[in-house]
VOGU-3710 file (C-alpha; in Angstrom, 3 decimals, decimal comma):
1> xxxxxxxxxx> 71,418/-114,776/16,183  68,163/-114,396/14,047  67,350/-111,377/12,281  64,221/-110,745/14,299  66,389/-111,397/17,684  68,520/-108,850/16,229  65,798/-106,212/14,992  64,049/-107,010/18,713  67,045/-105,766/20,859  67,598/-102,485/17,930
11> xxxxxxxxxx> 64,002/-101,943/18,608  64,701/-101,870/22,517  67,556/-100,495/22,007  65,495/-97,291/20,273  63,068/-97,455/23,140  66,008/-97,011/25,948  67,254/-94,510/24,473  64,150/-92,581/23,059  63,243/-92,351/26,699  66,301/-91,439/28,077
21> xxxxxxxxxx> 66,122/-88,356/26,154  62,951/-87,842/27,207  63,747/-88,030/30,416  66,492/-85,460/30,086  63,913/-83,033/28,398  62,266/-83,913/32,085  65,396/-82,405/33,942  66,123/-79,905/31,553  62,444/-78,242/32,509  62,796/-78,924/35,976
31> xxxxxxxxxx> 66,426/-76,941/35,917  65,047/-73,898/33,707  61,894/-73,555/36,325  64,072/-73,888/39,049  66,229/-71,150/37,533  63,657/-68,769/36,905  62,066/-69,254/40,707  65,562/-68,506/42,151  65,872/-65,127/40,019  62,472/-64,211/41,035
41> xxxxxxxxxx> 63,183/-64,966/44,837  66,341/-63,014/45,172  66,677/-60,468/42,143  62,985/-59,073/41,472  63,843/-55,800/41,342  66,189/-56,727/38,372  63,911/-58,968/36,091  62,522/-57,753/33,097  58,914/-57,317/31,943  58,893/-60,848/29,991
51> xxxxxxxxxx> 59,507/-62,649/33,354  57,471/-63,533/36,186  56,265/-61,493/39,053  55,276/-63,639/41,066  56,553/-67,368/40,085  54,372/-70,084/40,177  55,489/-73,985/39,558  52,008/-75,282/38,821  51,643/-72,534/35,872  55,096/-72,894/34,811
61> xxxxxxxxxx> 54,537/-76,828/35,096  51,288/-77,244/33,535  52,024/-75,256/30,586  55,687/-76,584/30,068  54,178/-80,494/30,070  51,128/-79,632/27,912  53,567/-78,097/25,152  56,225/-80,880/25,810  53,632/-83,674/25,245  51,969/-82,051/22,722
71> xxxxxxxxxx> 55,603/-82,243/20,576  56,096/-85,748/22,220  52,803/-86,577/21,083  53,377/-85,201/17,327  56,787/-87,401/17,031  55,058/-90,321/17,942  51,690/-90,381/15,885  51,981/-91,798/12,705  51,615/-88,210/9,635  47,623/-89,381/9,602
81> xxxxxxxxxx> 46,281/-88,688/13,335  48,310/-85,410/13,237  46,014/-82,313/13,976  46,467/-79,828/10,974  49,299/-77,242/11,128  46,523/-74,306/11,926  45,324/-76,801/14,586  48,720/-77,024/15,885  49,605/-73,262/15,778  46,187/-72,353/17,930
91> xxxxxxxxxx> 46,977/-74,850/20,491  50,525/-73,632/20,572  49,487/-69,941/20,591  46,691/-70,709/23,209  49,330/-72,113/25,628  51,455/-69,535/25,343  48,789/-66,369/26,023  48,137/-68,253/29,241  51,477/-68,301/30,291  51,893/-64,859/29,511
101> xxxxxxxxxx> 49,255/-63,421/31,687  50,269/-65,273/34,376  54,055/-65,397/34,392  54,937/-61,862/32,875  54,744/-58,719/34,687  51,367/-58,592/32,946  50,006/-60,486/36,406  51,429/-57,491/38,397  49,377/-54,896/35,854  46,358/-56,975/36,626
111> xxxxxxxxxx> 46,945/-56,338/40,407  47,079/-53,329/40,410  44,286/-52,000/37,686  40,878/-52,968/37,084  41,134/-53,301/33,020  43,934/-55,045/33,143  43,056/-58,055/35,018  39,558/-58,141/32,965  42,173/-58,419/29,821  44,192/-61,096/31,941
121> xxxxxxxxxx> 40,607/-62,952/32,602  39,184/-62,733/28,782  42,724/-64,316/27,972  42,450/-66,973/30,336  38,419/-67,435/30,070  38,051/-66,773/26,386  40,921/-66,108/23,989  43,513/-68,726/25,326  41,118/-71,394/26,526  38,903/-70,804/22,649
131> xxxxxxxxxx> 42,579/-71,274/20,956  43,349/-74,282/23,153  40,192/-75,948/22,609  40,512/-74,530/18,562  43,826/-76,574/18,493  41,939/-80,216/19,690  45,107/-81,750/21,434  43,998/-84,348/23,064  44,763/-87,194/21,134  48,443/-85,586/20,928
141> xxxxxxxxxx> 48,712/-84,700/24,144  47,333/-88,210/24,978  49,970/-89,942/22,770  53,090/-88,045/24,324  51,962/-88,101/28,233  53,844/-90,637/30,150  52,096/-94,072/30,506  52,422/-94,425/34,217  49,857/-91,207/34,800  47,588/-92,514/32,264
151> xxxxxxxxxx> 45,093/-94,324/34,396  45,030/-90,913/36,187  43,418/-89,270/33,748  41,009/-92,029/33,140  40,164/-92,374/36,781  36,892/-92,381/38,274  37,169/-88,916/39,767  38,751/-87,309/36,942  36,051/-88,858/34,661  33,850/-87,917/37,232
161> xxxxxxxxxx> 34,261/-84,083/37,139  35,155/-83,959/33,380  31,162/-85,175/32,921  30,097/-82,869/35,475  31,636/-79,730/34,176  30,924/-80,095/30,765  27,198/-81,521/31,559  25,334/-79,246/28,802  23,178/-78,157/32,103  26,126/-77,371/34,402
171> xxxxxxxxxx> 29,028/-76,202/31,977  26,987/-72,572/30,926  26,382/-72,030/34,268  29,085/-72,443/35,516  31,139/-70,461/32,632  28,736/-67,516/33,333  28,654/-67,719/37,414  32,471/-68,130/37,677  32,225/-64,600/36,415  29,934/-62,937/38,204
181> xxxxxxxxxx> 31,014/-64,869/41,106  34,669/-63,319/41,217  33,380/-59,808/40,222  30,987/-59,856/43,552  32,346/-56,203/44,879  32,834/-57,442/48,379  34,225/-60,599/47,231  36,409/-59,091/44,397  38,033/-57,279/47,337  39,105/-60,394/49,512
191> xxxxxxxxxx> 40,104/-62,203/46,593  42,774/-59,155/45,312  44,212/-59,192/49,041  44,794/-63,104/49,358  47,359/-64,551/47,627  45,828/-67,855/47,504  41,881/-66,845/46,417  43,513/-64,826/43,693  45,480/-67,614/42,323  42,500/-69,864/43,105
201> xxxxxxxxxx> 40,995/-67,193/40,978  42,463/-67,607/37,908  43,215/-71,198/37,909  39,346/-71,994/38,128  38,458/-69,092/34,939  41,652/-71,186/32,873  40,323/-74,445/33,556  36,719/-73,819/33,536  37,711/-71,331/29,732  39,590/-74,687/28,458
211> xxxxxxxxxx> 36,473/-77,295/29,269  33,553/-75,081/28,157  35,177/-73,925/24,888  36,437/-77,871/24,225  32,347/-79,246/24,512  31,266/-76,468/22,452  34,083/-76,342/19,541  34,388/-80,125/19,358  34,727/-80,499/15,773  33,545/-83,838/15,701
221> xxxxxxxxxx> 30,347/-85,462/15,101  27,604/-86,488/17,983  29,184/-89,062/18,987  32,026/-89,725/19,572  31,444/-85,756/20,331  29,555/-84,839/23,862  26,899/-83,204/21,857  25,356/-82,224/18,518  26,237/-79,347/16,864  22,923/-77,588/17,099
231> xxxxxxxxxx> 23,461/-77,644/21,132  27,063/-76,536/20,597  25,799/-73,457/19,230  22,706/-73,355/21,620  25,428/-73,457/24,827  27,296/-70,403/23,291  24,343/-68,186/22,314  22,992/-68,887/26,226  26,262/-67,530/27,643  26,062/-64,419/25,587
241> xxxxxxxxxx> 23,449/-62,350/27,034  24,662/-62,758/30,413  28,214/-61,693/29,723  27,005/-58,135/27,604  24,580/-57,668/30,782  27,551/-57,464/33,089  29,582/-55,697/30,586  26,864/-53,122/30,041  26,496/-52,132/33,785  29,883/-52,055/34,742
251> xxxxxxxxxx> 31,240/-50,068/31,780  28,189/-47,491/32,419  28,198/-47,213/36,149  28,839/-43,973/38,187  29,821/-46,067/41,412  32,918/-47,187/41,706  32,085/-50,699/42,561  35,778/-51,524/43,050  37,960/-50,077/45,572  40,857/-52,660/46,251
261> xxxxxxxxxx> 42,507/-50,522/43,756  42,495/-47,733/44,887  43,546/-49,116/47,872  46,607/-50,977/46,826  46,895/-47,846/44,076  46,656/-48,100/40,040  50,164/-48,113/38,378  48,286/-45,344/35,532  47,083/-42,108/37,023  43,491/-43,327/36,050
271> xxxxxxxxxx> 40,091/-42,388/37,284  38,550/-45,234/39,093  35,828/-44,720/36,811  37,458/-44,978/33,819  39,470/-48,203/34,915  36,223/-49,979/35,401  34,504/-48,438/32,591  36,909/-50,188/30,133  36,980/-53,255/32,511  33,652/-53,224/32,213
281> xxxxxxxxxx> 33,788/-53,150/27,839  36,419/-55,615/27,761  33,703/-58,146/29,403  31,345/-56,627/26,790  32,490/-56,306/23,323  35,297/-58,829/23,052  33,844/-61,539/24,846  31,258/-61,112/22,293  33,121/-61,310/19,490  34,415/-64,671/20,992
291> xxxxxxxxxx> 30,988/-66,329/21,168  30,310/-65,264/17,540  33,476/-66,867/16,551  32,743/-69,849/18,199  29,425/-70,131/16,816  31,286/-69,693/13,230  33,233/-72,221/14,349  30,460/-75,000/15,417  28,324/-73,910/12,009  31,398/-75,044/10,051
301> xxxxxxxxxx> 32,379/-78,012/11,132  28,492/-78,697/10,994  28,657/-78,345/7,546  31,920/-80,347/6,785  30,405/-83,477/8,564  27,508/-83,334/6,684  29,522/-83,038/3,464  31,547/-85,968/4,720  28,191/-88,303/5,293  27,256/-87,553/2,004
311> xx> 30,340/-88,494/0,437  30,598/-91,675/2,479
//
């Protein structure tokens, strides 16, 4: 047998096995969520605070794939393509704070009082989504998927709404109305009493967090980047105003514009007021301090391409 015969079947050989144990990483997630729903079905009285409320196999799914491929995706790259360790940390980190405020008893706290699920929404809307996008996983991600659900994500209807959501005309728009839309009193009330609207609810604030902060802190030059830089920090300026408006109104009203809970009853001994009060400054003051980050952010990596065209 020839050497390269012989270095062809090691090479397959590699391959088999590489994705047999990938395969058992598979199974090994599928047995831990499967775990975790059972405790939370029969023993939720029993749980502690670090596990879920309320158990959900899309969020548990979602985030357990994204970090899985992400490592997937680091062992296969070649040392060059890999994002830098900061990079890696943020997307890492980002992950993880999403999970949290979904799958802790956090998501019960957020039920149940106003401020808390305004934290739980800047988390999934601003702080996770910013250190997602901060991390720039794609490639990795990309490079550790699965091959077969490749051509979903390069599918005309996934390509489709990708362009559509991060339009420069539609994505601050949309980042800004998703908020007001889910804050509408009436509606706020509806949503907090069906299960399905409220996780609706947060699902659209992650996904919508993760697409607007990933146009706008796209590191990259115009192109292969969406847009320039100066429009990057154009999108996150126009966001700004809208977000302190809201803030400003709700953390200085004397109406309680929120009585679902009061209804369903706040865990603290609280005054309404106060609940949406510091609701209303959460929305305010560190969703701020996010878009001036970002901005930071886009100004930077303005400068290091520039620095890189001149050296070229």
């Amino acid at each position: 047998m020839s050497i390269l015969s012989t270095t062809r079947i090691e090479a397959r050989a590699a391959t088999v096995e590489q994705t047999r144990r990938e395969w058992l990483c598979y199974g090994a997630l599928l047995v831990v969520g499967a775990s975790i729903s059972i405790a939370c079905r029969f023993f939720p009285a029993d749980l502690p605070f670090w596990m879920p409320w309320d158990f959900s196999w899309p969020v548990f799914l979602v985030t357990g794939l994204g970090l899985g491929w992400f490592a997937l995706g680091l062992a296969r790259l070649p040392q060059a393509p890999h994002p830098a360790i900061w990079r890696q940390v943020s997307f890492v980190l980002g992950t993880l704070s999403i999970y949290v405020v979904l799958q802790t008893h956090v998501d019960y706290y957020a039920q149940h009082m106003f401020f808390v699920h305004r934290g739980q929404h800047f988390v999934l809307h601003h702080l996770g989504a910013f250190l997602i996008a901060l991390g720039m996983p794609g490639q990795t991600i990309w490079a550790g998927m699965p091959r077969f659900l490749r051509p979903v994500f390069v599918s005309w209807p996934v390509r489709t709404a990708v362009d559509t959501i991060q339009h420069p005309a539609v994505a601050p728009v949309l980042f800004v109305g998703l908020i007001y839309l889910w804050l509408i009193p009436a509606f706020h009330t509806r949503v907090m009493l069906d299960a399905d609207l409220y996780n609706t609810m947060n699902a659209s604030m992650a996904v919508d967090g993760i697409f607007f902060w990933c146009l706008v802190l796209d590191s990259r030059p115009h192109p292969p980047a969406r847009i320039g830089s100066g429009l990057r920090a154009l999108l996150i300026i126009a966001v700004e105003p809208f977000q302190m408006l809201l803030g400003a109104v709700l953390s200085l009203a004397h109406t309680d514009y929120y009585p679902v809970y009061r209804i369903c009853g706040r865990i603290w001994d609280i005054p309404p007021l106060s609940d949406q009060h510091y609701g209303g400054l959460i929305i305010w003051l560190p969703s701020t301090l996010t878009s001036f980050a970002g901005v930071i952010c886009v100004l930077v990596a303005m400068r290091i391409n520039e620095e890189r065209m001149e050296h070229a």
